[in-house]
Structure formats: C-alpha cells, structure tokens
C-alpha positions as CSV (number, residue, x, y, z in Angstrom):
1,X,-16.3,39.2,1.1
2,X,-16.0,43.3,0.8
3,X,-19.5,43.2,-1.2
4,X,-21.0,40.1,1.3
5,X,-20.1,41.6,4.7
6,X,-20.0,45.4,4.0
7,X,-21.8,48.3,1.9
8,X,-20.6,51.3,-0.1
9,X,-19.0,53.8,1.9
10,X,-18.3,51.5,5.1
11,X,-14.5,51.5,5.9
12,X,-12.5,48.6,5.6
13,X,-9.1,48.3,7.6
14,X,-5.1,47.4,5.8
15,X,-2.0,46.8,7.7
16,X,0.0,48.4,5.3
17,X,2.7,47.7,3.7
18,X,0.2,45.4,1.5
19,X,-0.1,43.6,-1.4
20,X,-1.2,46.5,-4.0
21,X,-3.9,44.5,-5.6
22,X,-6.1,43.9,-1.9
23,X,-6.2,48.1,-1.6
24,X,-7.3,48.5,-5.1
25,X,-10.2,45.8,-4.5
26,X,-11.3,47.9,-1.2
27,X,-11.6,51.2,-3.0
28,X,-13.3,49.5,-6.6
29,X,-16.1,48.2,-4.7
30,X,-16.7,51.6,-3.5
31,X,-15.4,51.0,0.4
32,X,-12.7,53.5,2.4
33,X,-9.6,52.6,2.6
34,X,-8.3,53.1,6.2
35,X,-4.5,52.3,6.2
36,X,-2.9,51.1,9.7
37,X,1.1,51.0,9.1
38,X,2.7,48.3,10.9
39,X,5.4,49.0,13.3
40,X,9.0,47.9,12.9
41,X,10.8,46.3,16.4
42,X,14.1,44.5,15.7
43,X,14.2,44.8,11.8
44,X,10.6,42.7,11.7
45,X,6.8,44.1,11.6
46,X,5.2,44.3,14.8
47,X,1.6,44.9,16.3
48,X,0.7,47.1,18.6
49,X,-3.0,46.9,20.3
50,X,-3.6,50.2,20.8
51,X,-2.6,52.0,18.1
52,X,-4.8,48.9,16.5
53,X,-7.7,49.6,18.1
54,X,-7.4,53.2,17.3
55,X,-7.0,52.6,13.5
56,X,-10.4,49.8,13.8
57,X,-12.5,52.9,15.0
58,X,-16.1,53.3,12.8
59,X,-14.6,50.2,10.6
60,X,-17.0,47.2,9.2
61,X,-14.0,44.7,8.0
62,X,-9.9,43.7,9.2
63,X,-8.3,42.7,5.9
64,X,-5.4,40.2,7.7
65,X,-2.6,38.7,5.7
66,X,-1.1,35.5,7.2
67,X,1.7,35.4,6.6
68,X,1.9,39.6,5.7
69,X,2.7,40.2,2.4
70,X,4.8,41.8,1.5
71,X,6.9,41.4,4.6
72,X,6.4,37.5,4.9
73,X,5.9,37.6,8.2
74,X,4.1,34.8,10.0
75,X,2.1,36.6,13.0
76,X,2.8,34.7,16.5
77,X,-0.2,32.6,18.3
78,X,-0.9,36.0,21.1
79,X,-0.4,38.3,18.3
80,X,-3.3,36.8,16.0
81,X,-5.5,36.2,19.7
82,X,-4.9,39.8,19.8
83,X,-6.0,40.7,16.6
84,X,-9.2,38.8,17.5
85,X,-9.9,39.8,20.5
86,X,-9.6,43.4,19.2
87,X,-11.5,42.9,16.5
88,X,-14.3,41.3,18.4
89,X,-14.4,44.4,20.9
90,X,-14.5,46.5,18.4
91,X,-17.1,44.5,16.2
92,X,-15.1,44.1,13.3
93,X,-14.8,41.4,11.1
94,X,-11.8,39.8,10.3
95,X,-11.1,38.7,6.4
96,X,-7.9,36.7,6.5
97,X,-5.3,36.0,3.5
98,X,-3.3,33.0,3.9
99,X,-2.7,32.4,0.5
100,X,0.9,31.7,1.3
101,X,0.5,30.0,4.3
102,X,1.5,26.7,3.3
103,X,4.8,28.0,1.4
C-alpha cells in the first residue's frame, strides 16, 4: 500500500506505541515517519480528535492497527467513525491492520 497510494518523501502517519516492523516499512520505502503517541485515560490507550487532526497535517496515509498492537486494544465503533471522519477531512487515507482481529 505505502508504494500504491503514496510517493517518496510523502509522510505517512503511526499511533505509536506500534508494532516495530510497520515503522521500519514506512521509512524503507523512502516515506516520513510522523509518529502520533496515543493517550493513556484509565490505564487503556485513548484517542483524542484534535491532537489527531494535528498530527494528520501535510500526511498522504493513516497506518490503523485494529486491534493496536502492541497495546491490544480493540478501538470502540465512535472512536474508529472518528478516525474516519478525520481522516476524510483531512484527505488521508486510512491503511488498517487487523491482522489480530479475529484472535
């Protein structure tokens, strides 16, 4: 997806903490990393709109993991329409994970 829906030098957004591996992959095909660390609430991950939107300025691509991983997780119904919405404001596109979703 990184080399489909984006060129060298775009910037590509992570909710970080992440997976180690998906960060490598943005920066070997040449892409910036932009990091957006998650917020804690309660002891669990949280996301917060604006600080969201912030983070997706001059971005091509939203890397999403479903449940997040490493945290594990699952993101509530409003919180991924959120996301979305977001995301389609800002026109970036949204490359979900959900490699674990059915563990």
């Amino acid at each position: 997806c990184l080399w489909a829906f984006t060129s060298p030098d775009d910037a590509v957004l992570v909710m970080t903490p992440l997976y180690e591996p998906l960060q490598k992959a943005v920066e070997g095909a040449g892409r910036k990393l932009k990091k957006h660390e998650l917020a804690m609430s309660d002891g669990r991950y949280c996301l917060e709109r604006e600080r969201l939107r912030r983070d997706l300025q001059g971005c091509k691509m939203l890397i999403f993991c479903n449940p997040h991983n490493p945290g594990g997780r699952s993101w509530a119904a409003d919180e991924l329409r959120m996301v979305a919405e977001v995301c389609k404001q800002e026109s970036v596109l949204i490359v979900r994970d959900e490699i674990w979703s059915d563990w």
